[in-house]
PyMOL Python script that loads the backbone (N, CA, C, O; Angstrom):
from pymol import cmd

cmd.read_pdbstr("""\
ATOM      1  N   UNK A   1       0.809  -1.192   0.000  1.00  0.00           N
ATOM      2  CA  UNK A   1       0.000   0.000   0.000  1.00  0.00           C
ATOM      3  C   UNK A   1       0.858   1.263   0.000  1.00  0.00           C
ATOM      4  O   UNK A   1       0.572   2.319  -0.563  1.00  0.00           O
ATOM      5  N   UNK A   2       1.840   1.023   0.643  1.00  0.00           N
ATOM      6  CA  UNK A   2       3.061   2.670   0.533  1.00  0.00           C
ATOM      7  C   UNK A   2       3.565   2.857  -0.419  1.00  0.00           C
ATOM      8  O   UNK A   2       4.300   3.841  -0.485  1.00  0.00           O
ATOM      9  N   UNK A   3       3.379   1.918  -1.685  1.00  0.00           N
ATOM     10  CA  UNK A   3       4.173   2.646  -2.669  1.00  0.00           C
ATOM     11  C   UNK A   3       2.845   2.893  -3.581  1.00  0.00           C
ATOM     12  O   UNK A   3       3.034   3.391  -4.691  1.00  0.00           O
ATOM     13  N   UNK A   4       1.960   2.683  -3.318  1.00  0.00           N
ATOM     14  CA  UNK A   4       0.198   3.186  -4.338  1.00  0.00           C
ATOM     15  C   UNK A   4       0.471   4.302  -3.607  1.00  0.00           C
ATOM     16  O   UNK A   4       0.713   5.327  -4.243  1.00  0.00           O
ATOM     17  N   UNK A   5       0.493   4.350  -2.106  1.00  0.00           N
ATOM     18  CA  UNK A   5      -0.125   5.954  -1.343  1.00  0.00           C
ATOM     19  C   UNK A   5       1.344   7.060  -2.292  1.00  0.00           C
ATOM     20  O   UNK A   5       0.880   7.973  -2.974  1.00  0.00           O
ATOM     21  N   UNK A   6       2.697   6.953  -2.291  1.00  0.00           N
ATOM     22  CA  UNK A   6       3.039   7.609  -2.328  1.00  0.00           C
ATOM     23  C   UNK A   6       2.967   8.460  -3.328  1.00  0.00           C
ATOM     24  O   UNK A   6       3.459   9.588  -3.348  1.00  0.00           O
ATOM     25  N   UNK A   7       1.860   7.511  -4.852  1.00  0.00           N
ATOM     26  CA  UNK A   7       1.410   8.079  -6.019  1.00  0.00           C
ATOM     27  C   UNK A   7       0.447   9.138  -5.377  1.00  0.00           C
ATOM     28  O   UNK A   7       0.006   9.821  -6.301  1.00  0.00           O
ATOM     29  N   UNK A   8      -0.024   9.523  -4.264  1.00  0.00           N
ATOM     30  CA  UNK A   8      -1.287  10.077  -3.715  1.00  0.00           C
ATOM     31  C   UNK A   8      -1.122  11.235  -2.974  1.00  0.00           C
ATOM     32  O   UNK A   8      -1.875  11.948  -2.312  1.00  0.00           O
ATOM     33  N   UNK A   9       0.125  11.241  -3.270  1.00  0.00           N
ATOM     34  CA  UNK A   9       0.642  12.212  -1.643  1.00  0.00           C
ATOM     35  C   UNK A   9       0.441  13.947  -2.052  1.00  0.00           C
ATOM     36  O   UNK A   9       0.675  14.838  -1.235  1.00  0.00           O
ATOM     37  N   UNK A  10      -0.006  14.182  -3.383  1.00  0.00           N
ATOM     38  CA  UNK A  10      -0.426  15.542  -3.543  1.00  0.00           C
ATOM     39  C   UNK A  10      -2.079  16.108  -2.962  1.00  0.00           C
ATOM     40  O   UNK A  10      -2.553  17.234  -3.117  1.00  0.00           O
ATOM     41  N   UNK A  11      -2.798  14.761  -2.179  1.00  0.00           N
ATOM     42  CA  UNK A  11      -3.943  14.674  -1.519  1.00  0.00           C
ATOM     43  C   UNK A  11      -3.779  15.025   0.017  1.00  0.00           C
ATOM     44  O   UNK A  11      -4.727  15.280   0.760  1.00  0.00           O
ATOM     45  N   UNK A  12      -2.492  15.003   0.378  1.00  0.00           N
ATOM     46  CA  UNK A  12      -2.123  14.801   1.719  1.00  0.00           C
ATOM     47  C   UNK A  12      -2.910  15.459   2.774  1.00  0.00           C
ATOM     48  O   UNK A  12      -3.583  14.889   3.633  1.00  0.00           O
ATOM     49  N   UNK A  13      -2.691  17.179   2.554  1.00  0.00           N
ATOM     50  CA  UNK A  13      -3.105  18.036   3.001  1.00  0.00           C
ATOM     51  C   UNK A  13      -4.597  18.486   2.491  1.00  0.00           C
ATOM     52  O   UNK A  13      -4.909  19.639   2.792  1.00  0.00           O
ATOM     53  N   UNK A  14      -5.452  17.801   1.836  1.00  0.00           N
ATOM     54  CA  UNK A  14      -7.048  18.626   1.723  1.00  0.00           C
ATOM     55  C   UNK A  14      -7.874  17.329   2.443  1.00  0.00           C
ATOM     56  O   UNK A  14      -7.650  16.139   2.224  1.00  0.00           O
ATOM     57  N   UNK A  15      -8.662  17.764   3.155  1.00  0.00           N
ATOM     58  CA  UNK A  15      -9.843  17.427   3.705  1.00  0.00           C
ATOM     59  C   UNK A  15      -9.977  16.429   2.909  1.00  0.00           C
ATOM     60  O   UNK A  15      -9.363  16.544   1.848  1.00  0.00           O
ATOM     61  N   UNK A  16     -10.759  15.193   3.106  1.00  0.00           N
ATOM     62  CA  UNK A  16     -11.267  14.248   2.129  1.00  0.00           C
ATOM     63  C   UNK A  16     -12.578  15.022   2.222  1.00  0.00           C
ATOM     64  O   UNK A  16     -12.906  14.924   1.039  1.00  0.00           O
ATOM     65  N   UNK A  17     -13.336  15.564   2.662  1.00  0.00           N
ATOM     66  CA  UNK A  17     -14.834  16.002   2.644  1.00  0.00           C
ATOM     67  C   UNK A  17     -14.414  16.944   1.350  1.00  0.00           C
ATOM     68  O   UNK A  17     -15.167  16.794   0.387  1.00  0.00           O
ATOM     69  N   UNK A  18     -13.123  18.076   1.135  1.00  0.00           N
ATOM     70  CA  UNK A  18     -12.758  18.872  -0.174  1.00  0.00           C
ATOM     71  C   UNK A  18     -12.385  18.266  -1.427  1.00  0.00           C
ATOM     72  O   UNK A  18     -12.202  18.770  -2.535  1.00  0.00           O
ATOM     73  N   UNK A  19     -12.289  16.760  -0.904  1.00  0.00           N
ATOM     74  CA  UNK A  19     -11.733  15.957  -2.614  1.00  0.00           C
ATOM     75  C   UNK A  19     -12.731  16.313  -3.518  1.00  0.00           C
ATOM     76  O   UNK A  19     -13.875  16.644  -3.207  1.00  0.00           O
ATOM     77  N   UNK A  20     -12.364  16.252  -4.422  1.00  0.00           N
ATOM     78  CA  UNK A  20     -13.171  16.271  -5.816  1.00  0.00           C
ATOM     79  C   UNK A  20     -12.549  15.090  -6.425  1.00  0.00           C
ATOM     80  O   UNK A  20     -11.498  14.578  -6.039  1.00  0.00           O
ATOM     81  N   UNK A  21     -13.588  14.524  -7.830  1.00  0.00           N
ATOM     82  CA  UNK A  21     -13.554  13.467  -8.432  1.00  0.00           C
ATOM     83  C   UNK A  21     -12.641  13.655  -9.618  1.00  0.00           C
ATOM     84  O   UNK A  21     -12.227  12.724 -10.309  1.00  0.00           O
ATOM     85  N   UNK A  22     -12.321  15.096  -9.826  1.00  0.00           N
ATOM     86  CA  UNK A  22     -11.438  15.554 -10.470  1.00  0.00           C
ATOM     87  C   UNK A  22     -10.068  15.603 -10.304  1.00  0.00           C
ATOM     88  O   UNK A  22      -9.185  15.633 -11.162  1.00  0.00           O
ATOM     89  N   UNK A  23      -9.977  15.609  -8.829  1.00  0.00           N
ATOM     90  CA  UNK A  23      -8.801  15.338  -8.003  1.00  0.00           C
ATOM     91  C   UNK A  23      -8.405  14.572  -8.349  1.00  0.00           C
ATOM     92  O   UNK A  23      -7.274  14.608  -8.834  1.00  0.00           O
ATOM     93  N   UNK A  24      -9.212  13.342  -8.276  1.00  0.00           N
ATOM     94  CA  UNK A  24      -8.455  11.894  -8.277  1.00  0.00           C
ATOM     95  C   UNK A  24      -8.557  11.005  -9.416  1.00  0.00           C
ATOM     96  O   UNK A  24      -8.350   9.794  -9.329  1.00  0.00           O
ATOM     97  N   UNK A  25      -8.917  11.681 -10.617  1.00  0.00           N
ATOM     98  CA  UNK A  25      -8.903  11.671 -12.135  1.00  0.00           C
ATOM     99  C   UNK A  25      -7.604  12.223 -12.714  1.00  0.00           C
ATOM    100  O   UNK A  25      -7.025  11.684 -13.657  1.00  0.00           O
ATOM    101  N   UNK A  26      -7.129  13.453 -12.029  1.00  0.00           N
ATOM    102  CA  UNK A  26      -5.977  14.025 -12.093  1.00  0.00           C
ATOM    103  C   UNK A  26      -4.835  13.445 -11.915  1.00  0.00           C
ATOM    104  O   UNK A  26      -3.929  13.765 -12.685  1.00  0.00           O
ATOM    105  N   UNK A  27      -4.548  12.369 -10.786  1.00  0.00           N
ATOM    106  CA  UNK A  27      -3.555  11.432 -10.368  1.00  0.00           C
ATOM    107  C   UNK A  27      -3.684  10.164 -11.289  1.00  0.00           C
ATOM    108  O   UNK A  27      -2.651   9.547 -11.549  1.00  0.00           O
ATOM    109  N   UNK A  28      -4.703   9.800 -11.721  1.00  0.00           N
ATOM    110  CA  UNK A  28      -5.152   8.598 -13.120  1.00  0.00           C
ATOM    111  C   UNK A  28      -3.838   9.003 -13.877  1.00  0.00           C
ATOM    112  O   UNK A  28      -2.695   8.547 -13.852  1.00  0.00           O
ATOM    113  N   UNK A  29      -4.576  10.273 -14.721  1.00  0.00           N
ATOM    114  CA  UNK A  29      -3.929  10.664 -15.539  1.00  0.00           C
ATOM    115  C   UNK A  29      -2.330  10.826 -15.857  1.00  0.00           C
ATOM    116  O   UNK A  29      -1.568  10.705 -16.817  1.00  0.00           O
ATOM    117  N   UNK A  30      -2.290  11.131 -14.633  1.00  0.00           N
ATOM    118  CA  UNK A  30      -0.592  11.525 -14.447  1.00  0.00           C
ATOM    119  C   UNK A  30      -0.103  10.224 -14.471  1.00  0.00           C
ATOM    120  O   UNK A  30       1.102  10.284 -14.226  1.00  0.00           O
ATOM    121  N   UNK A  31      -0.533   8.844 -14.686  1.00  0.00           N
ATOM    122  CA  UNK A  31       0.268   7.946 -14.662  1.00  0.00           C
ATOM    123  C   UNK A  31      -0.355   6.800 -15.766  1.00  0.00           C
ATOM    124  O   UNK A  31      -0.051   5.613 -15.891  1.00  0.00           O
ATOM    125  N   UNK A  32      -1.359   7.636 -16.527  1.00  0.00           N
ATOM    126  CA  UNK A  32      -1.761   6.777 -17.943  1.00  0.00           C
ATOM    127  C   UNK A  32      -1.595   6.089 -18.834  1.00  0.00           C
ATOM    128  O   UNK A  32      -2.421   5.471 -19.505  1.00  0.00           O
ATOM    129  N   UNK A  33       0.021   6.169 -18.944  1.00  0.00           N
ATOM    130  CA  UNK A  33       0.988   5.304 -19.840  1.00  0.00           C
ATOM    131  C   UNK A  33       1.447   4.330 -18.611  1.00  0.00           C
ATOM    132  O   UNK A  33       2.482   3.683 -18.776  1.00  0.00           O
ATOM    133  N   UNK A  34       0.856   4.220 -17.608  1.00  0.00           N
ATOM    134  CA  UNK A  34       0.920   2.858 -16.977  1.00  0.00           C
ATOM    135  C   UNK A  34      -0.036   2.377 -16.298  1.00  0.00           C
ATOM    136  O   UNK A  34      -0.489   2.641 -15.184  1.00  0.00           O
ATOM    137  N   UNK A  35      -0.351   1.482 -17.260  1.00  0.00           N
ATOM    138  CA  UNK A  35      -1.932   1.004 -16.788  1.00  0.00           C
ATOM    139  C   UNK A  35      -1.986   0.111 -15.607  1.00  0.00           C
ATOM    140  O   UNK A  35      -3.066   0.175 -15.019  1.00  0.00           O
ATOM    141  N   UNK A  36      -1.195  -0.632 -15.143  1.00  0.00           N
ATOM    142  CA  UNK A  36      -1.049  -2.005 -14.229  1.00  0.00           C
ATOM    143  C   UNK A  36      -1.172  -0.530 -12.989  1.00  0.00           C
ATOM    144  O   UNK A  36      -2.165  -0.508 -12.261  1.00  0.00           O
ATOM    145  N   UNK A  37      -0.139   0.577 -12.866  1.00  0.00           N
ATOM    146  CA  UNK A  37      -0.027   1.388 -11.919  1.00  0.00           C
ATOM    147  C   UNK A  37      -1.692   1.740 -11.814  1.00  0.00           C
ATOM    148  O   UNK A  37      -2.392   1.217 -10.947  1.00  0.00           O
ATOM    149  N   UNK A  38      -2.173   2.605 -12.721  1.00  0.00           N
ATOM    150  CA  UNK A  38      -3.293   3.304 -12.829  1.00  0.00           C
ATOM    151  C   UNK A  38      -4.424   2.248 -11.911  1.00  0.00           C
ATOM    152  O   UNK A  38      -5.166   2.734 -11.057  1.00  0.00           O
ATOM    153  N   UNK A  39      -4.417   0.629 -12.267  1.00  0.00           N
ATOM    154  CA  UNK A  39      -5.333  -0.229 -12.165  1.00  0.00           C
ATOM    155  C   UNK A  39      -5.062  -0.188 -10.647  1.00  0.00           C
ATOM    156  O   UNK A  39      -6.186  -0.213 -10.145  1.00  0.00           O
ATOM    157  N   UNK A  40      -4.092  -0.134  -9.603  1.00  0.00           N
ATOM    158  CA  UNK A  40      -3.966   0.031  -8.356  1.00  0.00           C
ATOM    159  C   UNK A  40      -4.081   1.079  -7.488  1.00  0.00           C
ATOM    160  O   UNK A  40      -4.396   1.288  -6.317  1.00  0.00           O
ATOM    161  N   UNK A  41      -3.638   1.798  -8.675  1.00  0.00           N
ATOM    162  CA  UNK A  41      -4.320   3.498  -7.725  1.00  0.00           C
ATOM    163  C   UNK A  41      -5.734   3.166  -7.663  1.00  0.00           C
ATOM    164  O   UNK A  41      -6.236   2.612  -6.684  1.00  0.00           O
ATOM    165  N   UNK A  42      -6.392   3.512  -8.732  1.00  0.00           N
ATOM    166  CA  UNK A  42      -7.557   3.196  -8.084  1.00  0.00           C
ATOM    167  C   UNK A  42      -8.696   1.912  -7.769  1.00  0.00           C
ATOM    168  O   UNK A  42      -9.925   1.975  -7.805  1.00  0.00           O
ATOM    169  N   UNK A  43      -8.090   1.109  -7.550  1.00  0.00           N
ATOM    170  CA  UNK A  43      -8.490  -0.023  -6.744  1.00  0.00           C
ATOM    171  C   UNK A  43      -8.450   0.985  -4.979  1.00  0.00           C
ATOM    172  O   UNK A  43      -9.384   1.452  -4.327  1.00  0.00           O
ATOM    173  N   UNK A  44      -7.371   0.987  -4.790  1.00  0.00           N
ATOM    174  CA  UNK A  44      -6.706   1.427  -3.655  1.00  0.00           C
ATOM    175  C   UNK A  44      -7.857   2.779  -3.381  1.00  0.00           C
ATOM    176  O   UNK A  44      -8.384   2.767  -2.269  1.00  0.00           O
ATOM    177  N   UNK A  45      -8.199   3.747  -4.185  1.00  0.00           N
ATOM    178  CA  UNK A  45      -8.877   5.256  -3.962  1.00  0.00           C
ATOM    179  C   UNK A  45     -10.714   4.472  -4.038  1.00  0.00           C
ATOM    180  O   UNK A  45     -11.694   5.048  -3.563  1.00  0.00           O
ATOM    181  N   UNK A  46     -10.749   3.498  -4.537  1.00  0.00           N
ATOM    182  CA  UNK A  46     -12.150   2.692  -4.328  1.00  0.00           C
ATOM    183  C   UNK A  46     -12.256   2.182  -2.752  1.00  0.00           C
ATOM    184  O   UNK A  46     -13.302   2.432  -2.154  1.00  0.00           O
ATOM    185  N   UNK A  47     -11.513   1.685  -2.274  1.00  0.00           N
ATOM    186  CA  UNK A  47     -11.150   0.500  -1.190  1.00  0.00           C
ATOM    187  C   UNK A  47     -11.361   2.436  -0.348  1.00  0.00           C
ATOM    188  O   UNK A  47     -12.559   2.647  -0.156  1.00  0.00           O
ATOM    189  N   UNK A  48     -10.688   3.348  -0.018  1.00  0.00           N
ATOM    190  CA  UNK A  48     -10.793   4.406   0.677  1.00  0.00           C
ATOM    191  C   UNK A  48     -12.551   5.465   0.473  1.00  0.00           C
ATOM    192  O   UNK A  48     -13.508   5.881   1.125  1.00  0.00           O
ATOM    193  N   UNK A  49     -12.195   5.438  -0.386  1.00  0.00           N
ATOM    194  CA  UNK A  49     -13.706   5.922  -0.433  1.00  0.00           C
ATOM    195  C   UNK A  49     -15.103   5.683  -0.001  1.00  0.00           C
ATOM    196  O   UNK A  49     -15.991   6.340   0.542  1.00  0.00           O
ATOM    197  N   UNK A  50     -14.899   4.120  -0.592  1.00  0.00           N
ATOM    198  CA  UNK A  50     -15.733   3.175  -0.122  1.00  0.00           C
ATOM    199  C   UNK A  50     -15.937   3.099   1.249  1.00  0.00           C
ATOM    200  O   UNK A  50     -17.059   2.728   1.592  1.00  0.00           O
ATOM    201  N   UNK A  51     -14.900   3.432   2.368  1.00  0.00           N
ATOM    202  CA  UNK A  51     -15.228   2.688   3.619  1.00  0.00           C
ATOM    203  C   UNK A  51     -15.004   4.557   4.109  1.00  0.00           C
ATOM    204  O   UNK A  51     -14.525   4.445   5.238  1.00  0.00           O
ATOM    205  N   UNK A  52     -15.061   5.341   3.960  1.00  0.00           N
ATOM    206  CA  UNK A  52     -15.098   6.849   4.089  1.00  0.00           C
ATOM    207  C   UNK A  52     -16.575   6.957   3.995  1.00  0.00           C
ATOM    208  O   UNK A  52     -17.207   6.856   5.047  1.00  0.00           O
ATOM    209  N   UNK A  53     -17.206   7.147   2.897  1.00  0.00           N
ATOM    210  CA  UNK A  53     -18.758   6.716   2.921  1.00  0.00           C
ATOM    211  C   UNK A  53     -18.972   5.966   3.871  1.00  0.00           C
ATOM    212  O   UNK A  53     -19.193   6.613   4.894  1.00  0.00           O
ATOM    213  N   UNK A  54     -19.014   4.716   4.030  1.00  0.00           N
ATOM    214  CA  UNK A  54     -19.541   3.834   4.837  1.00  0.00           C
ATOM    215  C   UNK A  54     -19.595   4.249   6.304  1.00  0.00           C
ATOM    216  O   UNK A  54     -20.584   4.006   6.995  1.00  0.00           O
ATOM    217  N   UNK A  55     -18.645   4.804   6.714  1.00  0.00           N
ATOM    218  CA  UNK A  55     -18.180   5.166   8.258  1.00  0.00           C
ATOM    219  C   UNK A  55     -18.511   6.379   8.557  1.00  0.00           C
ATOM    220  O   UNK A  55     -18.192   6.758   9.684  1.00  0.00           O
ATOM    221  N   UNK A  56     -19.490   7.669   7.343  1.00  0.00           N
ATOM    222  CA  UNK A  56     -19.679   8.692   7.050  1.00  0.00           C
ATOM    223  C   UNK A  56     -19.186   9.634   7.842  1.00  0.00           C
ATOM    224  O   UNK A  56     -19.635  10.324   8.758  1.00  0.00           O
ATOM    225  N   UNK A  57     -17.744   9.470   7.072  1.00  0.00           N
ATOM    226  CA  UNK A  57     -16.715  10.612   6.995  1.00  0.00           C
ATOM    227  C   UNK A  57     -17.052  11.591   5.910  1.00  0.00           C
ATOM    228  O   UNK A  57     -17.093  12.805   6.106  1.00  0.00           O
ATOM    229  N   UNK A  58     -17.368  10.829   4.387  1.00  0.00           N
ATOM    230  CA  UNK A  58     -17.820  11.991   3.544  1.00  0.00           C
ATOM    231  C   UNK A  58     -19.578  11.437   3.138  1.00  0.00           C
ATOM    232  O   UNK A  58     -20.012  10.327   3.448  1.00  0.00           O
ATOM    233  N   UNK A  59     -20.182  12.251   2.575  1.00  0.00           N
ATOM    234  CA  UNK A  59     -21.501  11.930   1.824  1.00  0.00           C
ATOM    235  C   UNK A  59     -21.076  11.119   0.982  1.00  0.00           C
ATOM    236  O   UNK A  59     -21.271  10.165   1.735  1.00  0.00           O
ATOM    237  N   UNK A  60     -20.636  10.609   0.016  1.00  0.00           N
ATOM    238  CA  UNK A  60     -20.756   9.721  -0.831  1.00  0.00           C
ATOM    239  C   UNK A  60     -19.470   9.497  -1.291  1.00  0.00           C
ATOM    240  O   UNK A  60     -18.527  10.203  -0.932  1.00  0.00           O
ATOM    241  N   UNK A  61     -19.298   8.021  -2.510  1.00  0.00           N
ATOM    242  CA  UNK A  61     -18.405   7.600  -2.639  1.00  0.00           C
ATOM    243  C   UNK A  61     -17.963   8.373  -4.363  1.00  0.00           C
ATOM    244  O   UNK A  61     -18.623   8.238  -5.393  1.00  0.00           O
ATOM    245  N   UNK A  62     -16.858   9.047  -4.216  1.00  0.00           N
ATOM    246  CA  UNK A  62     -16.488   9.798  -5.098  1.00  0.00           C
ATOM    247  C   UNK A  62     -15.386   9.402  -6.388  1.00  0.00           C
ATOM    248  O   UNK A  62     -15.108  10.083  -7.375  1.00  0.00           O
ATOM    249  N   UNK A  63     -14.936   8.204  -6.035  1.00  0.00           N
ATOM    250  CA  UNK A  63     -14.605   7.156  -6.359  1.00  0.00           C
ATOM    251  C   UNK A  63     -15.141   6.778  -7.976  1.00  0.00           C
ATOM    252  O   UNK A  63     -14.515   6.723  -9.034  1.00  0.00           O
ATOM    253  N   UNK A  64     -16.251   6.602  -7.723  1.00  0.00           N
ATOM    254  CA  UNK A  64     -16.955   6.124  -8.953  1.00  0.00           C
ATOM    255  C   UNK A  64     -17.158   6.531  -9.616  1.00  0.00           C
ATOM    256  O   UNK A  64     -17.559   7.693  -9.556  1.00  0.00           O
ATOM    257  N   UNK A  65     -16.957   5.488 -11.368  1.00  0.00           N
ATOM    258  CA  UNK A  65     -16.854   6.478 -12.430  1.00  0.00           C
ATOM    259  C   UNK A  65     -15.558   7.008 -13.032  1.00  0.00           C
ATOM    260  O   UNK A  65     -15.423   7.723 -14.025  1.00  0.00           O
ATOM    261  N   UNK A  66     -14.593   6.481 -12.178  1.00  0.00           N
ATOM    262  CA  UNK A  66     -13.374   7.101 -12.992  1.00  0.00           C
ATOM    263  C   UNK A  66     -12.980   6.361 -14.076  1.00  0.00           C
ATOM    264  O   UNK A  66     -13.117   5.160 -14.314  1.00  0.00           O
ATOM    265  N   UNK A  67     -12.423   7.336 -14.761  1.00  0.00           N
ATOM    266  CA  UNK A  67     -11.943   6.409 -16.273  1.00  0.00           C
ATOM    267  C   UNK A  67     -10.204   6.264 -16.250  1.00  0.00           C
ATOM    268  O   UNK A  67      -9.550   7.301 -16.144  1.00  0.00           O
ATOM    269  N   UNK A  68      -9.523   4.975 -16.352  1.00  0.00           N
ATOM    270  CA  UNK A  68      -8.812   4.566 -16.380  1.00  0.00           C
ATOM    271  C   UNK A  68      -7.883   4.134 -18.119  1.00  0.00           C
ATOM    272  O   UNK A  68      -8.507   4.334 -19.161  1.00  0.00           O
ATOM    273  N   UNK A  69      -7.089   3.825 -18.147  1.00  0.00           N
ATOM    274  CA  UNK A  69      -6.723   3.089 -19.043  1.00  0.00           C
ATOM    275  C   UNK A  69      -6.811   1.798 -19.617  1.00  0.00           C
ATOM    276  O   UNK A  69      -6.469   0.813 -18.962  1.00  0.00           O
ATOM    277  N   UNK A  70      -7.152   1.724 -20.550  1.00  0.00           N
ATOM    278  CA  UNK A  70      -7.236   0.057 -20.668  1.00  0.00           C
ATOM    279  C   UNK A  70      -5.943  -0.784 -20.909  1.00  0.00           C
ATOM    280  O   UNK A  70      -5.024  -0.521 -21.683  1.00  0.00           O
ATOM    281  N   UNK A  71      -6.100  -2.045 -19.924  1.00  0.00           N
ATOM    282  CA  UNK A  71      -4.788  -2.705 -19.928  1.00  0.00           C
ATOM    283  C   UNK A  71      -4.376  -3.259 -21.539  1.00  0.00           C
ATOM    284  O   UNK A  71      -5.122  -3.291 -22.517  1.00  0.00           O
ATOM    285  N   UNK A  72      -3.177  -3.606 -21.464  1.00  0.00           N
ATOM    286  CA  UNK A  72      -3.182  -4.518 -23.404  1.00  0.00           C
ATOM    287  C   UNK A  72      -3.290  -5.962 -23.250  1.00  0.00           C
ATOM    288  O   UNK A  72      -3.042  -6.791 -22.374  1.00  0.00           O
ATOM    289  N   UNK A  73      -3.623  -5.951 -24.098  1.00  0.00           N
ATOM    290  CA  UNK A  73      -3.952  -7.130 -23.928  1.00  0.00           C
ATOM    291  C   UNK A  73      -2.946  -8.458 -24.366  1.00  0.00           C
ATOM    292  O   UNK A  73      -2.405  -8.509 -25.471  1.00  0.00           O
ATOM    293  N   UNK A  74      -2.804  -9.400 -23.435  1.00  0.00           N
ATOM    294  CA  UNK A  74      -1.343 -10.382 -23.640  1.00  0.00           C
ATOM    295  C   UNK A  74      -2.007 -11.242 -24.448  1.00  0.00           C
ATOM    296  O   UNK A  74      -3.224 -11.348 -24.603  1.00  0.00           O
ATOM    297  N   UNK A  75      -1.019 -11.923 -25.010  1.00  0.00           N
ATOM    298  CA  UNK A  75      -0.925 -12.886 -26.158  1.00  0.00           C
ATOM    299  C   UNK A  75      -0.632 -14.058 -25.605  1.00  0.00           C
ATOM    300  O   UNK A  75       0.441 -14.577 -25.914  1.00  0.00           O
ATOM    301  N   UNK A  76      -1.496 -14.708 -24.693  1.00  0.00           N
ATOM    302  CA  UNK A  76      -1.581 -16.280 -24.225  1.00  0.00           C
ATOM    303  C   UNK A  76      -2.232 -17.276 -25.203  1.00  0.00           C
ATOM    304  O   UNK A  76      -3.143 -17.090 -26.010  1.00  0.00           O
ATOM    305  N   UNK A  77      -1.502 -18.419 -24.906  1.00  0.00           N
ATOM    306  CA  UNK A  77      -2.095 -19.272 -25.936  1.00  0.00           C
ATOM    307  C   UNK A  77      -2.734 -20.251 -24.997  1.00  0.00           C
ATOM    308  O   UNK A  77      -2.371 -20.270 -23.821  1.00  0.00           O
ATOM    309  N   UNK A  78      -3.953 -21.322 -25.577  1.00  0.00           N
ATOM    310  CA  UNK A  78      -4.709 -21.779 -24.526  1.00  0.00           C
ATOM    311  C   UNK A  78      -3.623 -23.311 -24.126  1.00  0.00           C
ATOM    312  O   UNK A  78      -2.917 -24.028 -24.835  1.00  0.00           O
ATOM    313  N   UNK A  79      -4.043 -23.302 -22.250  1.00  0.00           N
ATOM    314  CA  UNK A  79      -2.922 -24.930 -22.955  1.00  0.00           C
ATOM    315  C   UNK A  79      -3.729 -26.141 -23.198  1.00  0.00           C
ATOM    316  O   UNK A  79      -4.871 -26.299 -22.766  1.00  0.00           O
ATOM    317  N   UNK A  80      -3.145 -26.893 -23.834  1.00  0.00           N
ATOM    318  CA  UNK A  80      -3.767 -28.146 -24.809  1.00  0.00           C
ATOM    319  C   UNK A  80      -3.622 -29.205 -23.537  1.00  0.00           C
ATOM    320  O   UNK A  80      -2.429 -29.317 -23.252  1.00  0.00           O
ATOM    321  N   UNK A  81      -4.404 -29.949 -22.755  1.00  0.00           N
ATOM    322  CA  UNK A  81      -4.414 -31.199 -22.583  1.00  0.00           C
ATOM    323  C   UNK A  81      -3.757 -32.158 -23.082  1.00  0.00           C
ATOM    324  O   UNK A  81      -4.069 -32.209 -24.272  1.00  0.00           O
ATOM    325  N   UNK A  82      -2.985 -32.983 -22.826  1.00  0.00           N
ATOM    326  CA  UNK A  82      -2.585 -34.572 -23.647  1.00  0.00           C
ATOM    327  C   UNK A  82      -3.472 -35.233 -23.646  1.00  0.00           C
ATOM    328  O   UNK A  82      -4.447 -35.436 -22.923  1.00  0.00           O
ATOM    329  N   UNK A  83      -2.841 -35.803 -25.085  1.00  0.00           N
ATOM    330  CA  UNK A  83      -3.481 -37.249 -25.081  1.00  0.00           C
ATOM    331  C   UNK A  83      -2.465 -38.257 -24.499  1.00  0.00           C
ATOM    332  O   UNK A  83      -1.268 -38.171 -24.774  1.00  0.00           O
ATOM    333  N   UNK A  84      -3.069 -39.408 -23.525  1.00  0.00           N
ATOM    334  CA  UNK A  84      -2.256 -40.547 -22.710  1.00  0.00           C
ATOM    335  C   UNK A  84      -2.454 -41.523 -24.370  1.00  0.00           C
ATOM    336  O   UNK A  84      -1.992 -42.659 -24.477  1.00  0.00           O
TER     337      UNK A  84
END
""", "prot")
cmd.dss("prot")
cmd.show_as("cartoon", "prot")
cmd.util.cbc("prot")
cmd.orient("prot")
């Protein structure tokens, strides 16, 4: 988790009640040409939000809705069973 948070650390100082969804669209972005990264930031800003709402620290989960990058897609081949 400390090396996702330290992608985060320009959040440090504002209120989570002052986040905006723009905020944390902003940190997406800044790391867009890496999608595996991007896919953990916000996993990680879901997993916080989520339980921020829940514990109503903020009104709602702000979280949702962000647009990410899409991963590429690998070139696996299926594996074949033997024949005995």
């Amino acid at each position: 988790y400390k090396s996702v948070l330290k992608n985060m650390e320009n959040l440090n100082y504002i209120r989570m009640s002052k986040i905006t969804r723009t905020d944390l669209q902003a940190i997406l972005n800044d790391f867009w040409d890496r999608p595996n990264l991007c896919r953990k930031i916000c996993g990680l800003m879901h997993q916080i939000f989520r339980s921020a709402a829940f514990d109503g620290v903020i009104e709602k989960d702000i979280s949702q809705g962000l647009k990410r990058p899409k991963l590429p897609k690998t070139n696996r081949r299926a594996v074949l069973k033997r024949r005995k």
